[in-house]
C-alpha positions in Angstrom: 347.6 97.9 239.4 350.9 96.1 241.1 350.3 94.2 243.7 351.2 94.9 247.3 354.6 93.8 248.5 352.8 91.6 251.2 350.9 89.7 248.1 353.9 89.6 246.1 355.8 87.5 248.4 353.1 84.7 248.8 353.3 84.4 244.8 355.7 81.7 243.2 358.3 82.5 241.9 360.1 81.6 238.2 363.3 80.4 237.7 365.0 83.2 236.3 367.4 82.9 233.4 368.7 85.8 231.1 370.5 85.6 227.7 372.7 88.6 226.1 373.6 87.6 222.4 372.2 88.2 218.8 368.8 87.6 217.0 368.7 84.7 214.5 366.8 85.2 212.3 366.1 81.6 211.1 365.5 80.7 214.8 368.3 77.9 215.7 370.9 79.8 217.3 371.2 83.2 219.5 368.7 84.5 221.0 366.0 82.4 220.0 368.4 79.0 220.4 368.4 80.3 224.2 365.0 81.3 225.1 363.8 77.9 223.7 366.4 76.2 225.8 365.2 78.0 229.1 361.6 77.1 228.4 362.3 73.0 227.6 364.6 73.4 231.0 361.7 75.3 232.9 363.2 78.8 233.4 361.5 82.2 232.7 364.0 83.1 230.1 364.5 86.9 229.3 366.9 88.5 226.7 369.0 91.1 225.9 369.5 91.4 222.4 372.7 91.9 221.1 372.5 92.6 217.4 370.4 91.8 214.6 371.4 89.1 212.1 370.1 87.7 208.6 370.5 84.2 209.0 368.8 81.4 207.8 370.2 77.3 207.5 372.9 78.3 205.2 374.6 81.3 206.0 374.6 85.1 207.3 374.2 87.9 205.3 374.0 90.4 207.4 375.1 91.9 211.0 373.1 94.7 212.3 374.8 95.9 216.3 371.9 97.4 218.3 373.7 100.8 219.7 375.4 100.1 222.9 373.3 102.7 224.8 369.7 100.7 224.0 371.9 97.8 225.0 372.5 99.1 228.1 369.1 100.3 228.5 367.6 96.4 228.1 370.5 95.1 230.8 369.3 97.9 233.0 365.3 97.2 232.7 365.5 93.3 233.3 368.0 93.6 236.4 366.8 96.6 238.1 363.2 94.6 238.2 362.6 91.3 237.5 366.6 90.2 238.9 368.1 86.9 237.4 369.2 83.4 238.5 371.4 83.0 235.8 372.6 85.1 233.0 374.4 83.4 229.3 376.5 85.8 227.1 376.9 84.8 223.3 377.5 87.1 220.7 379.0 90.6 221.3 380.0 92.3 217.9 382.4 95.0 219.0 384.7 95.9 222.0 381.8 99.1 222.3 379.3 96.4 223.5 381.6 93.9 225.1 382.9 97.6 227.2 378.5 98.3 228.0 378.1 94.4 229.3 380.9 94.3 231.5 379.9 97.7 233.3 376.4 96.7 234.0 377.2 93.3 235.0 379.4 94.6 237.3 377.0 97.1 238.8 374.4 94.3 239.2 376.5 91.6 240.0 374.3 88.8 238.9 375.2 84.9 239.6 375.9 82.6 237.6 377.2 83.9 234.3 378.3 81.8 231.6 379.9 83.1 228.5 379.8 81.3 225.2 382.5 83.3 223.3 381.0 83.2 220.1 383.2 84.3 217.0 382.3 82.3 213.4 378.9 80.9 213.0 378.2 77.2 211.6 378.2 78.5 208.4 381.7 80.1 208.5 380.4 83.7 208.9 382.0 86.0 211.2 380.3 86.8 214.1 382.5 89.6 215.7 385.1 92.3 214.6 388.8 91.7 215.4 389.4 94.0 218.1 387.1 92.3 220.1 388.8 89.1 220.5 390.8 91.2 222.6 388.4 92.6 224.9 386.6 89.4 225.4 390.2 87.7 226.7 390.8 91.1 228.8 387.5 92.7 230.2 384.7 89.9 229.7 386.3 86.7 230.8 387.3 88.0 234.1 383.5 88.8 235.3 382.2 85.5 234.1 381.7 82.0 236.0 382.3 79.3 232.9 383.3 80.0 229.6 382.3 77.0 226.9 384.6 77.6 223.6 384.9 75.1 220.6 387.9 74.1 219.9 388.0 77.0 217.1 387.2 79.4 220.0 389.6 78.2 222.4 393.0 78.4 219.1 391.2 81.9 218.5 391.9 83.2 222.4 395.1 81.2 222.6 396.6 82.5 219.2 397.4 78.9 218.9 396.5 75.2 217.2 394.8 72.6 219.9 394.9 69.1 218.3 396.0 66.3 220.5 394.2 65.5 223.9 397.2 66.9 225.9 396.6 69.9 224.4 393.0 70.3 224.6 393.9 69.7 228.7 396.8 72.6 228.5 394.2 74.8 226.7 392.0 74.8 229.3 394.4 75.5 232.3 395.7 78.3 230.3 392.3 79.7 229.2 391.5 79.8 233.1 394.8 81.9 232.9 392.5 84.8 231.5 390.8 85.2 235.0 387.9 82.2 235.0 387.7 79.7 237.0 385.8 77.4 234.9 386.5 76.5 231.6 384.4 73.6 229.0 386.3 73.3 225.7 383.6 71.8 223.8 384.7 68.8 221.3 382.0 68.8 218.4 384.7 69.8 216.0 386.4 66.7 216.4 387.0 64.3 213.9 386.9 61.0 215.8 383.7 58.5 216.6 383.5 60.3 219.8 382.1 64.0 220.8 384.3 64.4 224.0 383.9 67.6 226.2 386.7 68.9 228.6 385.7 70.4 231.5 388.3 72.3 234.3 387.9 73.6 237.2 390.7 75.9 238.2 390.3 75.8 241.9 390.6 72.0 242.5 392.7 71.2 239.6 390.2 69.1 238.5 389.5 68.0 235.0 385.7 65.9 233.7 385.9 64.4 230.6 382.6 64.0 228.9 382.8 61.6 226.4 379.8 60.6 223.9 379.1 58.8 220.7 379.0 61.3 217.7 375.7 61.6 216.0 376.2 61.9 212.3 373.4 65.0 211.3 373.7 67.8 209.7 371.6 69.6 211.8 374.1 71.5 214.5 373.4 74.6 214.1 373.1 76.5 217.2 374.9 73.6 219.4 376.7 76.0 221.3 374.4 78.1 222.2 372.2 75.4 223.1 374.6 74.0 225.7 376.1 77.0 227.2 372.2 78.5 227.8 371.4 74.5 229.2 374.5 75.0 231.5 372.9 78.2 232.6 369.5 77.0 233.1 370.3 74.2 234.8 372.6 76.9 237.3 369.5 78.9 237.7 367.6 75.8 238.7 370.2 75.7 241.9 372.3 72.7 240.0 376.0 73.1 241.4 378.3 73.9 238.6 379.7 70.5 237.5 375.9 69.0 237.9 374.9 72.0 235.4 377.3 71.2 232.9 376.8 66.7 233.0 372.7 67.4 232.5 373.4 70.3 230.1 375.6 67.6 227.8 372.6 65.0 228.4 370.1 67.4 227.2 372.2 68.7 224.0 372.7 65.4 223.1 369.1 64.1 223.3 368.2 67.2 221.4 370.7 66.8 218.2 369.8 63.1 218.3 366.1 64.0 217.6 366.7 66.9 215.4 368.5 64.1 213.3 365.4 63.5 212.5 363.7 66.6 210.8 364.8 68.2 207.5 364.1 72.0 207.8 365.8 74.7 205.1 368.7 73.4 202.4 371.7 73.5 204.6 372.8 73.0 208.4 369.5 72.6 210.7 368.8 73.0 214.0 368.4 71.1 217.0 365.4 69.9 218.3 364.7 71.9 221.3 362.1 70.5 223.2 362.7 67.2 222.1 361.2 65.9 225.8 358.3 67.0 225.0 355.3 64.5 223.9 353.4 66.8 222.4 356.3 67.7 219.7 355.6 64.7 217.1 357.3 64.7 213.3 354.9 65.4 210.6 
């Protein structure tokens, strides 16, 4: 029986963080990447599932979309009653889905949305059909708080090459350019000693550099993901924006430095995931 509104609001209450992406099905990226990374953060963690995928270590073989409808349906269920502190957006297959998420987030008007614009997996798979590059630049970006491309993302948006520092910088002005404020071109992809991040915000004209020592693993799969849903658990938690994203880069890096450590399936592993945890011990 549910309780009385008077016994509701003497209850604690969750940190509330929703992700909207795809199902891997080998469990170190998408959905499951996110919902891991809310828990280890200490956020209810909730999920609108995107589309299917069979994944594993090495690559995808297959894409399943759920219909846009039953998409909408799942947006519609979690904000109408549980509500959300923060919501991260990963994989949308088609402009169809991209066109469902940007209504309902615009009807519910949640905070705090962070959009990882995923397009190629690790493995070099393709993650989304062409048309939707364009509706991600032209109807998603706008309604989102901080987008987080790689460096492949951001050329893919830009229609352009980013190599040298200056023009990781120029990037990310220009990225802003598509109606966000916020914008953290991730440097994993680099091929110097360092991982360095670039973060801008528009409105102060501000750039963070977040520089760390690259960690030689093959396990990054699902590093993305990991960040941009740490970025948005940390939000939900009530971290201001630049705080989010400087303890979201701590905790991605503590948790590919520990998943150095494991060897699970015969190509590019995960991250460890709750690598704060004392209970989590290596076999």
């Amino acid at each position: 029986m549910p309780l009385k509104q008077e016994e509701q609001t003497q209850k604690r209450t969750y940190y509330r963080a929703l992700t909207i992406a795809g199902s891997d099905s080998g469990g170190g990226a998408g959905i499951q990447a996110d919902l891991k990374t809310f828990s280890a953060i200490g956020c209810y963690g909730m999920s609108v599932i995107t589309a299917l995928t069979a994944q594993n270590t090495v690559g995808v073989t297959g894409i399943h979309p759920v219909p846009p409808g039953f998409v909408e349906e799942q947006m519609v269920s979690v904000f109408s009653d549980i509500g959300t502190d923060a919501v991260k957006i990963g994989m949308l297959f088609s402009t169809a889905l991209i066109e469902t998420v940007v209504r309902n987030l615009k009807q519910f008007s949640p905070s705090n949305i962070v959009l990882d614009p995923v397009m190629v997996a690790q493995s070099g798979d393709r993650l989304v059909q062409e048309d939707a590059i364009k509706a991600i630049k032209d109807l998603l970006i706008p309604e989102v708080h901080v987008i987080t491309p790689n460096l492949p993302e951001a050329e893919v948006l830009l229609g352009r090459e980013i190599k040298t520092p200056e023009e990781i910088r120029r990037a990310a002005k220009d990225l802003a350019g598509f109606g966000c404020q916020n914008v953290l071109i991730k440097g994993g992809h680099g091929a110097d000693d360092k991982s360095t991040d670039i973060f801008y915000m528009a409105e102060q004209d501000r750039f963070i550099e977040l520089s760390g020592k690259r960690i030689k693993t093959r396990n990054n799969h699902g590093t993305g993901c990991t960040l941009s849903s740490a970025i948005a658990a940390y939000l939900a938690k009530g971290c201001a924006l630049s705080g989010a994203v400087k303890k979201a880069k701590v905790y991605i890096k503590g948790a590919i430095a520990a998943g150095a450590d494991y060897a699970i399936g015969k190509g590019n592993g995960p991250v460890h995931h709750f690598h704060t945890f004392p209970d989590w011990q290596k076999k």
